[in-house]
C-alpha positions in Angstrom: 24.9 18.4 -57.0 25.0 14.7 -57.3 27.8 14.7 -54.9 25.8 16.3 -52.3 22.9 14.1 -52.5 25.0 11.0 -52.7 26.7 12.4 -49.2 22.7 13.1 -47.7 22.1 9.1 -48.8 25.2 7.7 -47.2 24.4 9.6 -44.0 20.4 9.0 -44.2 21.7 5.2 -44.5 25.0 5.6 -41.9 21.7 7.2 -39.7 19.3 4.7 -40.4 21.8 1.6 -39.4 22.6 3.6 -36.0 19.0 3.5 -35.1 18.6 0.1 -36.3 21.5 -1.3 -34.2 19.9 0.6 -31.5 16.4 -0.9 -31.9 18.2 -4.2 -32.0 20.4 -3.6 -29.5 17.5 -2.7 -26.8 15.4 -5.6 -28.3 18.2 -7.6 -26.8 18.4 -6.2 -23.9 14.5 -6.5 -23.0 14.6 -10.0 -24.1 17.3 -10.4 -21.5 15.8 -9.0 -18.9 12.5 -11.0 -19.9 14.6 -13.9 -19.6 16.0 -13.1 -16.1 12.5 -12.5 -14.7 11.0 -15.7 -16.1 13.6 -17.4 -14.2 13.1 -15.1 -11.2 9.5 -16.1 -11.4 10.1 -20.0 -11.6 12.6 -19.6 -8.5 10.0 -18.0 -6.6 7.0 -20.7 -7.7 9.8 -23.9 -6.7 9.6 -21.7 -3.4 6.2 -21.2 -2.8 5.7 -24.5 -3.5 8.3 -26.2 -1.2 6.9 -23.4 1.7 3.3 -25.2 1.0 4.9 -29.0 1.1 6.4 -28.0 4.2 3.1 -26.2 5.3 0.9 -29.7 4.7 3.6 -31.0 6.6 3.6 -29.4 9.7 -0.4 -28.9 9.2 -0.9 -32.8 9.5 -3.7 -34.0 12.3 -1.1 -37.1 13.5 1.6 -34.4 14.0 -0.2 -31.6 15.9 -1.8 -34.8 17.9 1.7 -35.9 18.6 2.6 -32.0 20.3 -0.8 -31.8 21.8 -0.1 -34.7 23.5 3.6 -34.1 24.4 3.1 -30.1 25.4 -0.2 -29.9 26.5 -0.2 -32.8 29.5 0.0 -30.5 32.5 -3.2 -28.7 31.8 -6.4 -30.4 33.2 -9.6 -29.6 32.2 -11.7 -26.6 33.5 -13.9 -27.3 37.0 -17.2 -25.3 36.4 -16.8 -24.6 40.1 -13.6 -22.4 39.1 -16.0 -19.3 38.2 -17.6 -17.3 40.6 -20.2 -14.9 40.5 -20.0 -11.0 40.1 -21.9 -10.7 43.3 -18.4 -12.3 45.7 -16.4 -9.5 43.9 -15.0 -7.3 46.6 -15.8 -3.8 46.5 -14.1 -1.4 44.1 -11.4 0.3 46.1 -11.5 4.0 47.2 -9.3 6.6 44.7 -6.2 7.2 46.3 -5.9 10.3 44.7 -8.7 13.0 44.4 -9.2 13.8 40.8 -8.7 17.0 40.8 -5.2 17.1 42.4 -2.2 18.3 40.0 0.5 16.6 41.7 -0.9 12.3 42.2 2.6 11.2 42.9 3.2 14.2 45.2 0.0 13.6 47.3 0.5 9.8 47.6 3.6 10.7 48.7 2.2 13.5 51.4 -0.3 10.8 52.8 1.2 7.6 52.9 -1.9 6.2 54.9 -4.0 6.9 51.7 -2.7 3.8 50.4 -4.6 1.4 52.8 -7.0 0.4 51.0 -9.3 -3.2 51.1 -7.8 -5.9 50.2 -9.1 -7.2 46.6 -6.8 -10.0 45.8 -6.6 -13.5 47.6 -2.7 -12.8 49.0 -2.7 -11.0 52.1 -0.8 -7.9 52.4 1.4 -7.1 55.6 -0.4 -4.8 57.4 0.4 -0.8 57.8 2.4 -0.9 61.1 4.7 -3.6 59.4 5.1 -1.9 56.3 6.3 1.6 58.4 8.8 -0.7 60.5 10.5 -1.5 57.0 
């Protein structure tokens, strides 16, 4: 009987060392892996912070001054006289095609005259009888 009981100790003890191994062994583990994340974490803060030097760089008043006045020369300031009123608007044109027609494309292409229509733009477009002799 003592036999038996000393073999239940050895193996509550042989058991008991397994599980603390384990406990230790996933300890280290964690620890590592907290270890690897700080350092993830500091690499990503030296980044964030070189991306806002950089930013405060290129955000300076003297810099964007400097393009301002190397890209921006061409443009001239806006003439109030370049805006017109809505009443010199030409009239909306006609609809080519009727609304209810199933086929647009089809009936454009069965009344080619349909698309004379005003002219609404400030180039001049070549008239019908030129367009036909193309």
């Amino acid at each position: 009987m003592m036999r038996i009981l000393n073999i239940l100790v050895i193996g509550a003890l042989v058991a008991a060392a397994a599980y603390v191994y384990k406990i230790k062994f996933d300890s280290t583990r964690q620890a590592e892996r907290i270890a690897k994340l700080r350092m993830e974490i500091r690499q990503e803060n030296d980044a964030i912070a070189n991306l806002r030097a950089e930013w405060s760089k290129l955000d300076t008043p003297a810099r964007i001054q400097e393009l301002a006045k190397r890209h921006l020369t061409t443009l001239k300031p806006i003439d109030p006289r370049q805006f017109d009123t809505l009443r010199t608007l030409p009239e909306r044109p006609p609809d080519l095609v009727p609304p209810d027609s199933t086929d647009p494309i089809g009936s454009l292409l069965e009344n080619p005259d349909a698309t004379d229509v005003p002219v609404t733009s400030s180039i001049p477009t070549a008239p019908a009888a030129a367009r036909a002799k193309r």
